[in-house]
C-alpha positions as CSV (number, residue, x, y, z in Angstrom):
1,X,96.9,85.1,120.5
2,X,94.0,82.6,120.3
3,X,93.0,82.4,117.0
4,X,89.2,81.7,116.0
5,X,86.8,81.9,113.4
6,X,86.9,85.4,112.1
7,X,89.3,88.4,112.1
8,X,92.5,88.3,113.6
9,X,94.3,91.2,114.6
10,X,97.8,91.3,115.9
11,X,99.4,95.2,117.2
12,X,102.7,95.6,117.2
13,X,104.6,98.5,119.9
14,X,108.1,97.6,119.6
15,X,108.8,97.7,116.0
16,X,109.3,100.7,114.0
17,X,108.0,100.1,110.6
18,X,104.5,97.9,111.3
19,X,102.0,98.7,113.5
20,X,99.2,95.9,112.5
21,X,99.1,93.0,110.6
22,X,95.5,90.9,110.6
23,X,93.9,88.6,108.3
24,X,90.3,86.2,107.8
25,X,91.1,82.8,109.9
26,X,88.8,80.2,108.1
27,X,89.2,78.0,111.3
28,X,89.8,78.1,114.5
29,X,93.6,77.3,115.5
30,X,94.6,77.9,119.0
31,X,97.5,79.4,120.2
32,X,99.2,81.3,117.1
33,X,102.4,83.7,117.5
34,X,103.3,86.4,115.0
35,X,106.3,87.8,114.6
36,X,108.5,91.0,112.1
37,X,111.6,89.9,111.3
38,X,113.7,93.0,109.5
39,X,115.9,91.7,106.8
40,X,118.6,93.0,104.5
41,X,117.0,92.3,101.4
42,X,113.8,91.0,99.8
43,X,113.1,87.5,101.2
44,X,113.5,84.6,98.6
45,X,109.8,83.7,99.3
46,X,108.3,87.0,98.1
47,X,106.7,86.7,94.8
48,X,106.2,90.4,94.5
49,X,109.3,92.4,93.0
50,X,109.3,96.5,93.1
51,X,111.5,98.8,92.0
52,X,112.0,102.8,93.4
53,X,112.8,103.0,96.7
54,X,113.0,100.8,99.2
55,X,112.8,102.1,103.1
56,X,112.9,98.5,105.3
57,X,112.9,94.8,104.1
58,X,110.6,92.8,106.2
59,X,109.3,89.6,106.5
60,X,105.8,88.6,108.8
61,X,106.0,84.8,110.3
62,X,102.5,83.9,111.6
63,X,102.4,80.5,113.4
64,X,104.6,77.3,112.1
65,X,105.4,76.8,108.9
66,X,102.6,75.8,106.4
67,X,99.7,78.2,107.9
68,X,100.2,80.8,106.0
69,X,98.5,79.1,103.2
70,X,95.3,80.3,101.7
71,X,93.0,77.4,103.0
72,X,93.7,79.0,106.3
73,X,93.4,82.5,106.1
74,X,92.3,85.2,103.6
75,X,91.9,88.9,103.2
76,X,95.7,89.4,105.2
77,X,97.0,93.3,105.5
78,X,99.7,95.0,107.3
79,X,99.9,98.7,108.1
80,X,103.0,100.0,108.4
81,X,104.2,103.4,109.8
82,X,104.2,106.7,107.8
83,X,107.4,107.3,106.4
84,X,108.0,111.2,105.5
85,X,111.2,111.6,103.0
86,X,112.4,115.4,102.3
């Protein structure tokens, strides 16, 4: 996707646990992949740490390494499927 100036929005069809990631870019960029890669655990650059139940490890890789940072983009989300348990 051709990122711009403004919201970004990437949908996903062929996974099964997110359907949309997007985010603020604060500059234009170019051509910027995105990709879900499912994992076995929590990835060793996750500062967040839960505790309950846990459905699907995942990580989200947007572009090469280093533009994930906060001078690039802001206000990031992902929505992930519904998951009914019972």
């Amino acid at each position: 996707m051709d990122i711009h100036l403004g919201p970004a929005i990437y949908k996903f069809t062929t996974q099964d646990i997110i359907k949309e990631i997007g985010f603020d870019a604060k500059a234009s960029e170019g051509l910027v992949t995105a990709k879900i890669e499912l994992s076995q655990r929590t990835s060793k650059k996750s500062q967040l740490r839960r505790t309950g139940i846990v459905y699907r490890y995942f990580n989200v890789v947007v572009g090469k390494s280093g533009y994930g940072s906060s001078s690039k983009l802001g206000n990031a989300y992902v929505v992930s499927m519904s998951l009914m348990i019972g």
